[in-house]
Steps between C-alpha positions, in 0.01 A plus 500: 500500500224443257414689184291729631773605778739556195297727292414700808868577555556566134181758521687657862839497287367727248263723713747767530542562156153471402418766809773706359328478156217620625586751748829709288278539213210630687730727709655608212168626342428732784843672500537491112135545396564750196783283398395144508175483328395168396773267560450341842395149367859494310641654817352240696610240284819607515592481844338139538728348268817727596416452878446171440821448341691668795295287778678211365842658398483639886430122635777340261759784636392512861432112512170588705163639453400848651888697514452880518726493264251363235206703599754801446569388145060439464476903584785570262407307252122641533577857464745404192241346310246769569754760381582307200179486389351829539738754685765496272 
C-alpha cells in the first residue's frame, strides 16, 4: 500500500464525522432557527473533533472499523455537542 492508498483510508476513516459535522449542525438550524443564531461554524467544529474522537475510541473498543456501535456513539455524540453549545 503506498502513501497515497494510506491517506485515502485516513480521509474514508474520518468521513463520517466530518458528514456528521456538516449535516447535525445544518439540521439543527432548521428545527432550532430562533434559537441557534450564529453558531454553526463552532457547532460544526465541534462535532469534527468530538466525532472524531469517538471514530477512533469506537475502533480501539470494537477492534474494527465501521461497528454500529460507533456510528451510534457519532449521532450521540453529535446531538450532545450541538446541545451544549446552543440548546442549553
Amino acid at each position: 500500500m503506498g502513501p497515497l492508498d494510506a491517506l485515502i483510508h485516513l480521509f474514508n476513516f474520518f468521513l463520517p464525522a466530518f458528514g456528521m459535522a456538516l449535516l447535525a449542525p445544518t439540521l439543527a438550524r432548521l428545527a432550532f432557527w430562533k434559537t441557534l443564531r450564529g453558531q454553526w461554524w463552532i457547532q460544526a467544529r465541534g462535532v469534527a473533533a468530538v466525532g472524531a474522537g469517538v471514530l477512533v475510541g469506537g475502533l480501539l473498543l470494537t477492534g474494527r472499523d465501521g461497528a454500529m456501535l460507533t456510528y451510534g456513539a457519532l449521532v450521540l455524540s453529535s446531538a450532545l455537542v450541538i446541545w451544549w453549545t446552543g440548546l442549553r
